[in-house]
N, C-alpha and C positions, 0 to 999 in steps of 0.2 A: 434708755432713751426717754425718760421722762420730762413732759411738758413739750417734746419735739415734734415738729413735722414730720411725718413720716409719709413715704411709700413703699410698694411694693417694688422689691427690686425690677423684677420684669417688666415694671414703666418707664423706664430708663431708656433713653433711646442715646448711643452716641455718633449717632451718623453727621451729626454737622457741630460738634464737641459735645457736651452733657448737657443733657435737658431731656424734656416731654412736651407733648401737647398738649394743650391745655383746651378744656372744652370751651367755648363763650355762650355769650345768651343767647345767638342767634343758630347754636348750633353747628358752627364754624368750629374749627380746630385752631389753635395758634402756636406755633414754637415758642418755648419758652427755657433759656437757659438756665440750669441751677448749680447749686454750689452743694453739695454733698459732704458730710461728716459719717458719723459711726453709724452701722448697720449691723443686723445679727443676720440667722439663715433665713430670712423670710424680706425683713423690710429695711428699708435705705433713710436714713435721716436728711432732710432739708435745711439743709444752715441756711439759703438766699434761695428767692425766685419763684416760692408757693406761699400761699395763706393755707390757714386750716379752712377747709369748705372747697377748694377748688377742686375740679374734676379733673383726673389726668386720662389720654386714651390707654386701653388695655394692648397688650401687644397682640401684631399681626402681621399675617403674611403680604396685605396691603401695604402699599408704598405711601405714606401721607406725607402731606404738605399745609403748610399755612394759609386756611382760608377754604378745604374741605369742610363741605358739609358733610357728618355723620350724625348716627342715633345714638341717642343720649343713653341707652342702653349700654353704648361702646367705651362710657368713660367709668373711672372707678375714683370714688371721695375718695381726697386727702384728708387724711386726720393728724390731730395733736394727740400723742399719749402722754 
């Protein structure tokens, strides 16, 4: 997966089809759908729907929604490898 978007597979939410949250400036969370290619045991590639730098939330037993405020703590970079 070189040059790809990647995440952690565990940021993957499919409760309303594929996508994550996305952290915003204000600290808000957003739904954001994505389009998924090749992954190994650890992390999922982003074909559509992230840049490299965005922050996805980490998984939880919390229910989230669009427009939650959480701690920037909660989110994890996306990276290009």
């Amino acid at each position: 997966m070189n040059n790809a978007i990647t995440i952690p597979k565990e940021a993957v939410r499919r409760d309303n089809g594929i996508g994550v949250f996305v952290l915003q400036p204000d600290s808000s969370i957003k739904w954001q759908p994505i389009k998924t290619g090749a992954s190994d045991a650890l992390r999922l590639e982003v074909v559509t729907g992230l840049k490299d730098g965005d922050q996805v939330a980490e998984p939880s037993d919390t229910t989230l929604k669009s427009g939650a405020k959480v701690t920037p703590s909660f989110a994890m970079k996306v990276r290009a490898q």
